[in-house]
C-alpha positions in Angstrom: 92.7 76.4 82.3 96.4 75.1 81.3 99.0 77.3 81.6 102.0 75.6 80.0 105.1 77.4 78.7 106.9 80.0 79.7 105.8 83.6 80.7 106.5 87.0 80.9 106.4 89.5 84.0 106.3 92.6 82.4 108.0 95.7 84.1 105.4 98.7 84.6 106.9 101.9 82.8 107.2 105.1 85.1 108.4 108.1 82.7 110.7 110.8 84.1 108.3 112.5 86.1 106.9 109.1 87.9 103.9 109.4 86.4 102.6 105.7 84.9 103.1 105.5 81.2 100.6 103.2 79.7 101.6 104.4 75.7 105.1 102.9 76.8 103.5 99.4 78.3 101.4 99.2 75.1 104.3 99.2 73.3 106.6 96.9 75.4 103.6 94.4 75.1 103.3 94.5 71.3 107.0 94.1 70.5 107.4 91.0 73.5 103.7 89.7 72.1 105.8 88.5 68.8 108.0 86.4 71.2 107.1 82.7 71.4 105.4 83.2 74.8 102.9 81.6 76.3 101.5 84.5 77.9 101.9 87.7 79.9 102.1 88.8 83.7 101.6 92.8 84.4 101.4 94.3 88.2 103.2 91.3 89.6 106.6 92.2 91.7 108.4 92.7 88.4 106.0 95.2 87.6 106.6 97.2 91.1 102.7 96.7 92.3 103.1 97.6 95.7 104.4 100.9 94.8 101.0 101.5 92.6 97.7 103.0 93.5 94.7 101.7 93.0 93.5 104.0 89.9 97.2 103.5 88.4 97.1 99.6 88.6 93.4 99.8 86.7 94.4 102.0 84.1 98.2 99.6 83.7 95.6 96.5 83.3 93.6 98.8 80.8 96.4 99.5 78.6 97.6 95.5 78.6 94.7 94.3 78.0 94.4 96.2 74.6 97.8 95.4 73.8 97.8 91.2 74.4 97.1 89.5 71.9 93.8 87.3 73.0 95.8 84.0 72.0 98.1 84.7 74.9 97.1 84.6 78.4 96.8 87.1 80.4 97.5 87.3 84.0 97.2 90.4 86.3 98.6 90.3 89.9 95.9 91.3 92.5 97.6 90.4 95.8 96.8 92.8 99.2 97.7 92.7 102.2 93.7 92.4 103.3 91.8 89.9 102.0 89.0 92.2 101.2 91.5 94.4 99.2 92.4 91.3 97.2 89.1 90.1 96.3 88.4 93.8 95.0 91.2 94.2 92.6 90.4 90.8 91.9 87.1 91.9 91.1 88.2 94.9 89.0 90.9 92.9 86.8 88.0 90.5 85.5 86.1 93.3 84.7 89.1 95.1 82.7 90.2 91.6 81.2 92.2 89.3 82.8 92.5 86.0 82.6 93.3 84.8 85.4 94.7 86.6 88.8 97.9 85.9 90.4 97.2 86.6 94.6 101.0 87.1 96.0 101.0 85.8 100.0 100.4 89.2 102.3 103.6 89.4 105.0 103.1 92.4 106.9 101.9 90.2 110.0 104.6 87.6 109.5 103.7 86.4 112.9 100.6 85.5 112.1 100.8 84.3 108.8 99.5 80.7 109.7 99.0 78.1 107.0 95.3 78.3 108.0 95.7 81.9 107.9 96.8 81.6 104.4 93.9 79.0 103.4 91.4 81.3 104.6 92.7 84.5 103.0 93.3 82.5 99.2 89.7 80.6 100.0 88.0 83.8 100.1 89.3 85.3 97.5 89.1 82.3 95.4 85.4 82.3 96.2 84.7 85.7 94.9 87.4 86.3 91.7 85.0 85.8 88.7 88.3 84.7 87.3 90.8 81.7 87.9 93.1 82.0 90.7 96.7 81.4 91.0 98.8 81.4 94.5 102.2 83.2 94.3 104.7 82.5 97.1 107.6 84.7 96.9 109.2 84.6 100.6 112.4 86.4 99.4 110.2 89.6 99.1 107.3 89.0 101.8 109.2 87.2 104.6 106.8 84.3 104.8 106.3 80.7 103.2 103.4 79.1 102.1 103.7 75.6 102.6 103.1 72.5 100.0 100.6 71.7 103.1 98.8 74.6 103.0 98.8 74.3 98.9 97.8 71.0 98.6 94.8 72.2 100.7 94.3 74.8 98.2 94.4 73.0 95.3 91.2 71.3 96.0 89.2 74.5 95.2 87.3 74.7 92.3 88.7 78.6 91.5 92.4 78.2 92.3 94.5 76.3 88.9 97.7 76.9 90.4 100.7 78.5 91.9 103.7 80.8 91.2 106.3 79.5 93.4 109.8 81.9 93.5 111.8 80.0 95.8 114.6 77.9 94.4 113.6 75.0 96.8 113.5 72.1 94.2 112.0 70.0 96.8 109.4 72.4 98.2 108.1 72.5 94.5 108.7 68.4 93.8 106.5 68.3 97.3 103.8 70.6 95.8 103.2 69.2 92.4 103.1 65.3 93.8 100.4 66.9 96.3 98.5 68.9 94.0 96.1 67.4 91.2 97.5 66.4 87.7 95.5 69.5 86.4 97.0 71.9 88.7 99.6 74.3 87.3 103.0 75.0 89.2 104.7 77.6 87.9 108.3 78.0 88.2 109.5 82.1 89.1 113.1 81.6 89.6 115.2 81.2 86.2 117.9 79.8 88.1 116.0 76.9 89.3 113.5 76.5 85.8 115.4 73.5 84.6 115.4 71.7 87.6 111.6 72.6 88.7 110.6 71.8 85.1 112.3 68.3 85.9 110.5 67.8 89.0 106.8 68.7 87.5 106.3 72.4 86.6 104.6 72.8 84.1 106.2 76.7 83.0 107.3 79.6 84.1 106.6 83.5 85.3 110.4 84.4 84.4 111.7 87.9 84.5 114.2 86.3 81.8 111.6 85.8 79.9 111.1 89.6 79.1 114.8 89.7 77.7 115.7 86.3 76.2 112.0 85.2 75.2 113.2 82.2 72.5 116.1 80.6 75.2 113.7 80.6 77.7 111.3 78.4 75.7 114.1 76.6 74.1 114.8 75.4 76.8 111.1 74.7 78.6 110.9 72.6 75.2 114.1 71.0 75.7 112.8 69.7 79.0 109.6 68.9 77.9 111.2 66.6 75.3 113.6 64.5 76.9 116.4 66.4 75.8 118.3 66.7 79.3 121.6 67.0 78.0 121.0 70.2 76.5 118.7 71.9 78.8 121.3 71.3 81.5 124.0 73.3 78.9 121.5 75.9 78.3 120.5 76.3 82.1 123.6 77.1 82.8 124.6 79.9 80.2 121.5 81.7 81.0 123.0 81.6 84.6 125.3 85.1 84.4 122.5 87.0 82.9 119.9 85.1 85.8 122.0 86.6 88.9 122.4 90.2 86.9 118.4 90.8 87.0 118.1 88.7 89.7 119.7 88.8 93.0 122.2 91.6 91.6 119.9 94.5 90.3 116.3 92.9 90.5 113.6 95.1 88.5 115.8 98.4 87.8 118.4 95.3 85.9 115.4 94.5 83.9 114.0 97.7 82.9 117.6 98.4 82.1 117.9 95.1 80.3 115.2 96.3 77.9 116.1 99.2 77.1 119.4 98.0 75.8 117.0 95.7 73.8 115.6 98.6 72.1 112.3 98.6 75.1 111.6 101.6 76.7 109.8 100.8 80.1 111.1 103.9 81.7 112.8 104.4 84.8 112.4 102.4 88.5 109.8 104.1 90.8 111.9 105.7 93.9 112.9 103.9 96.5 114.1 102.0 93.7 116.8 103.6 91.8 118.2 103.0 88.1 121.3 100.6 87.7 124.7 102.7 87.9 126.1 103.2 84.2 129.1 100.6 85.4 126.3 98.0 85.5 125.2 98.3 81.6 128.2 96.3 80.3 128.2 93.8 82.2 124.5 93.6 81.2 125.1 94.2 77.2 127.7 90.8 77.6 125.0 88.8 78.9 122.5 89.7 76.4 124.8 89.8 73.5 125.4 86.2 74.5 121.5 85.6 73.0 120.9 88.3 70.8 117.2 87.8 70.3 115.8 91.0 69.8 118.4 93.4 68.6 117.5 97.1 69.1 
């Protein structure tokens, strides 16, 4: 499987009483699936995962699945802190329609979280998802690294096509990619560094950006793709103030609050997380007006 291009992690809607609202994903799906992107990501850290259940994360794939178009790929995050608890939602997200699984690192034992720790957890998982597998290193969030090593190792299973890889270390992905085969797909999840990781081999992105500013985001994947360095570099760096607003500055409540200013309604964070203070939402209209993609 090649996953080129540029996709989006899609934010799971709560409503007011915190009670999943799949009508409300449906929808967020539908309008995005017009975008030009390559594909979709639900239940990854965007889409608050670890503050699911079980029977809410089945019913969230349920609801995608119906609402993805079966042109775009369709990627459901599965990652556990127990390797047997990944390998069953991996299980249970081929069986409701996924294309492929993205398995985040588990962190809870950062101690032990050993490079051949890490190889045997993705190996048996890898072994038993009826579906394609893709690593997702996000040491931000979990507190632990997964080494180009430890990937390259990876890479030589039959089941795993590729990686997700959140940090903005350029040369941790430039190491990866020359250590991985041609045919395995590294996967840039920082907007801030997607210029520069496309530069060095990635061949996309998981982009949170992507939910809000779908066209500059493969503007400028295509930019890079062509040659045309000049203007990526230009465009990398106006997407840069709205990057750091649903980035580092408000994370997933700036994105759900992002959308809704574009006219999507995904609902409010899921406590602990909070919605963005109303002194936040101009600061966020700027950025987007900036782009004005998909006008409410």
């Amino acid at each position: 499987m090649k996953l080129a291009g540029v996709f989006a992690p899609v934010p799971t809607p709560f409503d007011e009483a915190d009670r999943l609202d799949t009508g409300r994903l449906g929808a967020a799906l539908t309008r995005l699936a017009a975008r030009p992107l390559a594909g979709f990501v639900v239940l990854g850290s965007n889409g608050e995962a670890v503050l699911m259940d079980e029977l809410e994360s089945d019913r969230a794939i349920v609801a995608a699945r119906e609402a993805v178009p079966r042109e775009k790929v369709f990627i459901v995050g599965t990652g556990r802190e127990s390797t047997q608890a990944a390998v069953r939602a991996s299980k249970r997200a081929a069986e409701h329609g996924a294309d492929a699984v993205l398995v985040r690192t588990p962190g809870f034992f950062k101690n032990q979280m050993t490079s051949d720790a890490f190889v045997r957890h993705y190996t048996t998982v890898a072994d038993a998802s009826p579906v394609p597998v893709l690593l997702y290193n996000f040491t931000a969030l979990t507190g632990v690294n997964l080494l180009p090593a430890a990937v390259c190792r990876l890479a030589t299973h039959p089941n795993i096509i590729g990686m997700k890889e959140s940090g903005g270390d350029v040369a941790q992905i430039a190491d990866v990619v020359s250590g991985t085969p041609g045919d395995f797909n590294v996967l840039a999840g920082s907007a801030g560094t997607f210029y520069a990781a496309l530069a060095v081999g990635a061949v996309g992105g998981i982009l949170a950006l992507g939910c809000v500013v779908p066209d500059a985001c493969v503007r400028l994947f295509d930019l890079a793709r062509t040659g045309r360095h000049a203007e990526a570099v230009v465009l990398q760096r106006q997407l840069m103030p709205l990057t750091r607003l649903l980035g580092p500055t408000y994370g997933v409540p700036g994105l759900k609050a992002a959308l809704l200013l574009l006219g999507i309604d995904v609902g409010v964070p899921r406590a602990p997380l909070s919605p963005v203070p109303d002194s936040a939402l101009p600061a966020l209209r700027d950025a987007l007006a900036q782009f004005e993609e998909m006008p409410a």
